[in-house]
N, C-alpha and C positions, 0 to 999 in steps of 0.2 A: 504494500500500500504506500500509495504517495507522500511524501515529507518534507516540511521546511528543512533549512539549514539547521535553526535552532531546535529543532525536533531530535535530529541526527545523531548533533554533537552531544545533548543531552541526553540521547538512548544509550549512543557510544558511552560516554563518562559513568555513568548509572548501571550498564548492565544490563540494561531493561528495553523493548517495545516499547517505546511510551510517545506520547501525542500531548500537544497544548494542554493544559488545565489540571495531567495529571505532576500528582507529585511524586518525586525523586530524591534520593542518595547520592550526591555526584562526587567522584574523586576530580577532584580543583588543580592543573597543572603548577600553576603559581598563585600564592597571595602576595600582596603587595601591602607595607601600609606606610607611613610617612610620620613626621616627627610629633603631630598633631595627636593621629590616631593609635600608633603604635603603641604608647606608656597605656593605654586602657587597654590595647588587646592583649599589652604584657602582662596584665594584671591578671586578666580572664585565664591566659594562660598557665599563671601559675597556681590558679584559683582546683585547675585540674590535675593538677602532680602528674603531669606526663613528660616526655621526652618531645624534643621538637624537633618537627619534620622540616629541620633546617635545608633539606637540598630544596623546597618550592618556596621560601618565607626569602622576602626582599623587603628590605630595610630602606626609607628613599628620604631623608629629610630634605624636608623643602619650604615650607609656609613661612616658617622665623627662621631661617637660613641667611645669613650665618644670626646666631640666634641675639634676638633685639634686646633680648630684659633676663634678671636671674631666673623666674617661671619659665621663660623660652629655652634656658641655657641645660634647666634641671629637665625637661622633655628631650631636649637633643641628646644629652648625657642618659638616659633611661634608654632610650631606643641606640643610641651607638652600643653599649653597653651590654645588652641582650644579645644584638647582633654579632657581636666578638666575640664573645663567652659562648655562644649557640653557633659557632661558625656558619651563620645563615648570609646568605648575599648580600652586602651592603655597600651603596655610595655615598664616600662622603661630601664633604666639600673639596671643591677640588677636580670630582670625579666624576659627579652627576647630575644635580640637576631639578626641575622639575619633574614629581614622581612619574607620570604618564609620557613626557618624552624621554625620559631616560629606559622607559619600560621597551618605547618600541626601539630607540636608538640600540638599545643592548642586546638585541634579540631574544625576548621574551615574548613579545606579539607575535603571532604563526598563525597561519587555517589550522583551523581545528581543533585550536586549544580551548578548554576554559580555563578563564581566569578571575580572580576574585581583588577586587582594591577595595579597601576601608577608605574611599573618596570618593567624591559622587559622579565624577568625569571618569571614571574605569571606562566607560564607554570609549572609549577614543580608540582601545585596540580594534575595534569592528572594522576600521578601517585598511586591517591586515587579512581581513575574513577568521579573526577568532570570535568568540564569543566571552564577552567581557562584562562584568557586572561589579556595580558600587555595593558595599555591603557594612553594615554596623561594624564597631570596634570588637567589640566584644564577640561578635560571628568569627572574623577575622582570628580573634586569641583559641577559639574552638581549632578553626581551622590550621592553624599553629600546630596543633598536637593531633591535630584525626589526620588533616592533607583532607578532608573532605568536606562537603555543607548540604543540608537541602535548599533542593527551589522546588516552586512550581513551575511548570515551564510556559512559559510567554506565547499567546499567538503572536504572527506577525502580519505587521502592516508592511507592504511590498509599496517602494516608491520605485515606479517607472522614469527614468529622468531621460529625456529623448533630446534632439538639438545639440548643437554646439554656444557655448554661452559667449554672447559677445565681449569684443574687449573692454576690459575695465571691469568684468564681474568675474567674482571670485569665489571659493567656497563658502566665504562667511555671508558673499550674498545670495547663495544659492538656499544655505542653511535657514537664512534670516525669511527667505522666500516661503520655508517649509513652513518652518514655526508659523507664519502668519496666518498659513492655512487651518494644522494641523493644532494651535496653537496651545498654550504652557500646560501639562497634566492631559492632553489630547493621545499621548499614545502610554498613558501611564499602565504600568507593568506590561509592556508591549514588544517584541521586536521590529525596531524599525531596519529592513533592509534595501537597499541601494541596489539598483543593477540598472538595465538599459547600456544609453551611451557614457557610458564612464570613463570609456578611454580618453574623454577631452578634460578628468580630472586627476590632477596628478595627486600621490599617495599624501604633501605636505596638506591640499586641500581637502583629501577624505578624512584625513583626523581632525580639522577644523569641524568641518560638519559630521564626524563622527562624535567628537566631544559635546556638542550642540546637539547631540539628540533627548542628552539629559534634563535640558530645559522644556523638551515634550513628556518628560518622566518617562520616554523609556527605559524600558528594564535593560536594556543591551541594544548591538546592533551592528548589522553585519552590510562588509560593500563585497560581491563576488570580485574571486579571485581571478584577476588577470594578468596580462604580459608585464603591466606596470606592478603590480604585486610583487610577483617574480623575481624581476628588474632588485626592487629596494631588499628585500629578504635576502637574495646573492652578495648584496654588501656587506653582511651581518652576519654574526655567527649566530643562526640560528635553531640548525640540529634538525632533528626528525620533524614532518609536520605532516598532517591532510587536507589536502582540498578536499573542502565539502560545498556543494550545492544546493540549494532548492531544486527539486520536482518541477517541472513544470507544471502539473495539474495540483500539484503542492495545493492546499487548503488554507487560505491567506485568508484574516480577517475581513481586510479591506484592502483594493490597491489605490492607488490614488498616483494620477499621472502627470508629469511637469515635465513643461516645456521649458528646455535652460536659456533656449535661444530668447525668449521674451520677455528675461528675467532683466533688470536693470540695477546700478549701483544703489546699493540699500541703506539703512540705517533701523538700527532700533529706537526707539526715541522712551525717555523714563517713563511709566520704570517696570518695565516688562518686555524681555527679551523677543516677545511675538509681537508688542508694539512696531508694527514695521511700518515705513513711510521711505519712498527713494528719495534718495540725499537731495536732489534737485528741489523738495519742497523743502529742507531746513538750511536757515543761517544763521543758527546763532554763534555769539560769540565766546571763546571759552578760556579758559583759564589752565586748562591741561591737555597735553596729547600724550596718553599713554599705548607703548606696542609691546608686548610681553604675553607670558602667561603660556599655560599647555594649552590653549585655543587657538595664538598667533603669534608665538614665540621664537619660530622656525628659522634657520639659514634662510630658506626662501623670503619668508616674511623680511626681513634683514633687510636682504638683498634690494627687495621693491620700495623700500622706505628709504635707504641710500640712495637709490636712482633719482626720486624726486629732491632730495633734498641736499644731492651733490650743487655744488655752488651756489646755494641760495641760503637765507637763513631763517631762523623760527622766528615768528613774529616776538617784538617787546615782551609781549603781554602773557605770553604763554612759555609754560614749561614742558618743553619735551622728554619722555624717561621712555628710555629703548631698555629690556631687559630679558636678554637672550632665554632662552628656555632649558639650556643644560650647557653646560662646559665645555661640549664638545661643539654649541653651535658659535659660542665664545670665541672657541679657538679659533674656529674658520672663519668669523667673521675679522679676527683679527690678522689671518694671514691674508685674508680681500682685502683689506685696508678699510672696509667697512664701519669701524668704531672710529680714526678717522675721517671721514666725512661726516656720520653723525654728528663727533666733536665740533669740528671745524662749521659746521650751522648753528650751533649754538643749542644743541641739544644732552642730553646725559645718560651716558651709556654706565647701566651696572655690572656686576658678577648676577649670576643667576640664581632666583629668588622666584616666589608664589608672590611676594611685596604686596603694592596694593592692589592684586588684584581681589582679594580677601577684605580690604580693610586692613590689612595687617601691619606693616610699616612703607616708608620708601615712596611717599605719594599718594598720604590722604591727603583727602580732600576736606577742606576749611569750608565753614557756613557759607552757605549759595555758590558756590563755586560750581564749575562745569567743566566734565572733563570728557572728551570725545576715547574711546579705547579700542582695544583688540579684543580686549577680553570675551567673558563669557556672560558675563549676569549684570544689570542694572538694575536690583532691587531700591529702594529705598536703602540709605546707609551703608549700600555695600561696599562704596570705597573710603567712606569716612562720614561727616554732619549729614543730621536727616534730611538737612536744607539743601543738600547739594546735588546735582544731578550727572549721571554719567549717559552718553550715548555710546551702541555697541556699532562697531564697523569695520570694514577691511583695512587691514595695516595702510596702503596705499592711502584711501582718504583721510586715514588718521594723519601721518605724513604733510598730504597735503593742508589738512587744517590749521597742523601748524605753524606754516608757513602762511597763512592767509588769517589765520587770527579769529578765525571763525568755522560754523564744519563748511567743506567747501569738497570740489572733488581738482583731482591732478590735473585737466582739462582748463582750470581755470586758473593756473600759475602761470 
C-alpha cells in the first residue's frame, strides 16, 4: 500500500507498518540540543540513572554564545561539561556555530534519517530529505539514555511549487508566500513536503524555507531528494543514508499548488510571520538591519549582502549586524574578503551567535525602534521592547534597507 515519505521513515525507525495518526517507538538517529536546552535534558537524564547513548547526542551551544552573563556562562559550563565526560559530539566555540547549520554543515542531515532537536527550527534538516523534528528538553534527556522517542506520525500537506521564481525572489520569499496562504498553526503537527520544480532552489534556500515551516507549526518537513541534494551531501562526511520518497498515489492530507514564477519580493510586516505584504507596499524607516541566524545566516546569504553593499555605505541612521551562522561560514566569508566590505560600508560583522535573533544579546532593540531582519519570527518583543517592531525579509533587501535608511529593495540603490 501506498506511503508518504514520512510514513516510510517512521515505519522504517519503528519496526512497524504504520500510516498517519498511528502511534510509534522510533529509534532517533541523532539528538541535538544547544546551551539553552541541554542543562534541562541533562537533568532528565540523570533523573534516569542510565548510560548515555553518547554516539547520537550533539552538544551545539549557541543562543549566549560566547556566553553574555554568569547564568549564560553556568549553562554553557553544564552542557560542555556533560559532553566531555559522556564523550558525546560536541562544538564548541570556535568550531560550530548555530545549532541547525552546524547540524547540516557536519553531516548529520541525510535522506532518511530521523532526527530529534530540543529547538523548535529542527525543521530545517527536511531540506536534506531527513525527517526532522523540535522536541521538549526533557524528551530530549529520555532520549539521551533510550537513543529513542515516541510520535504520532504526521499526515502531510504536499506543496507543488511549479515555475521558475523570478529575479530578486528568494526562498525566504517563496517561504513568506506559503505562510501567507497556509498561514501561523495552519499545518500544525503536519508534514509539510516540497517537491515539483525544485531544481531552481538551491539547498542554502530549502533550509531557509525548511526552517520556516515551523512558523506553520509543522511537525517536520521534507524537500525530495535530488541532483542538488547529492551535489551538497558529497561535500560532507556524511556516511550511510536512504533516499526515500513519496508514492505517488501517496495519501496526502491536502496538496496545495504554487506558482514560484508569480511570486514577488516579500516582506512580513509585525508581528506575525504570515503577515505578508510585497516590499513594494512598505517604506518605512528603520533603525536596524539585521542578516544572521539559522534562517539567513549562510555563505550565500553573505555573499548577496556584500554585492549590494560593496562600495556604498549604510545609511546615518541605521545599524547594520551581519552574523555569520557557524565558523565555518566565518571562515569563508573571510577568505572572500566578505567581512571587508561589510566593514568598509559601515556595517558590523560578528563571530557567530543565535544574538538577537532570540532577544538575546548583540542587537536588541530599544522602545519603538525598527529593525528590518533575516530572521525567522517577529512576534511582539522578540528582538527586544514591546514597542519595537521587527520586519522578516531576504538578506538582499535587508542589505538594501540599509543602505536606503528605510525597507527598500536593491532595484532602488
Amino acid at each position: 500500500m501506498s506511503k508518504t515519505a514520512v510514513e516510510k521513515i517512521f515505519s522504517e525507525k519503528s519496526g512497524t507498518d504504520s500510516r498517519a495518526g498511528d502511534y510509534v517507538v522510533a529509534n532517533i538517529d541523532y539528538v541535538m540540543a544547544n546551551d539553552i536546552t541541554a542543562p534541562i535534558a541533562i537533568d532528565a537524564f540523570n533523573d534516569l540513572g542510565m548510560s548515555a547513548k553518547s554516539e547520537k547526542i550533539i552538544i551545539i551551544p549557541d543562543h549566549f554564545i560566547p556566553p553574555k552573563d554568569i547564568n549564560s556562562a553556568k549553562q554553557y559550563k553544564k552542557s560542555k561539561d556533560f559532553a566531555l565526560d559522556n564523550g558525546t559530539w560536541f562544538y564548541d566555540i570556535g568550531n560550530g556555530g548555530v545549532c541547525h547549520q552546524v547540524m547540516m554543515e557536519k553531516g548529520f542531515a541525510a535522506p532518511g534519517r530521523l532526527i530529534a532537536g530540543a529547538d523548535s527550527h529542527t525543521n530545517t534538516y527536511g531540506a536534506l530529505s531527513a525527517i526532522s523534528t523540535g522536541i521538549g528538553s526533557t524528551e530530549a534527556g529520555v532520549i539521551f539514555a533510550t537513543g529513542k522517542m515516541w510520535f504520532k506520525i504526521p499526515e502531510t500537506i504536499k506543496i507543488n511549487l511549479k515555475g521558475k521564481p523570478s529575479k530578486g525572489v528568494e526562498g525566504k520569499d517563496i517561504i513568506l508566500h506559503i505562510l501567507s496562504i497556509i498561514k501561523n498553526g495552519g499545518a500544525a503537527y503536519k508534514c509539510m513536503e516540497f517537491s515539483g520544480d525544485i531544481q531552481y532552489i538551491d539547498i542554502n534556500e530549502r533550509m531557509t524555507m525548511a526552517n520556516m515551516t515551523t512558523e506553520a507549526g509543522a511537525k517536520c518537513c521534507f524537500f525530495d531528494t535530488d541532483e542538488k541534494t547529492i551535489e551538497y551531501l558529497n561535500q560532507r562526511n556524511t556516511g550511510e543514508y536512504k533516499i526515500v520518497k513519496s508514492d505517488d498515489n501517496a495519501d496526502f492530507e491536502q496538496t496545495i499548488d504554487i506558482n514560484m514564477a508569480e511570486i514577488e519580493p516579500s516582506i512580513a510586516i509585525p508581528n506575525s510571520p504570515d503577515n505578508v505584504k510585497h516590499v513594494s507596499e512598505i517604506h518605512e524607516k528603520i533603525d536596524q538591519a539585521y542578516i544572521g541566524s539559522c534562517t539567513n545566516g549562510r555563505i550565500e546569504d553573505i555573499r548577496k549582502a556584500a554585492t549590494i553593499l560593496k562600495g556604498r555605505k549604510v545609511d546615518r541612521r541605521v545599524r547594520l549586524m551581519v552574523v555569520p551562522a557557524s565558523q565555518e561560514v566565518y571562515n569563508q566569508a573571510l577568505r572572500e574578503g566578505l567581512i571587508n566590505t561589510i566593514v568598509e560600508s559601515g556595517g558590523y560583522f560578528s563571530g557567530t551567535t543565535c544574538g538577537a535573533c532570540l532577544g538575546g544579546y548583540m542587537g536588541v532593540l530599544g522602545p519603538d525602534e525598527v529593525c528590518i531582519s533575516s530572521t525567522n519570527r517577529n512576534f511582539i518583543g522578540r528582538m527586544g521592547d514591546k514597542t519595537s517592531k521587527v520586519y522578516l525579509a531576504n538578506p538582499s533587501i535587508v542589505a538594501a534597507s540599509a543602505i536606503l535608511g528605510r525597507i527598500g529593495t536593491p532595484e532602488e540603490i
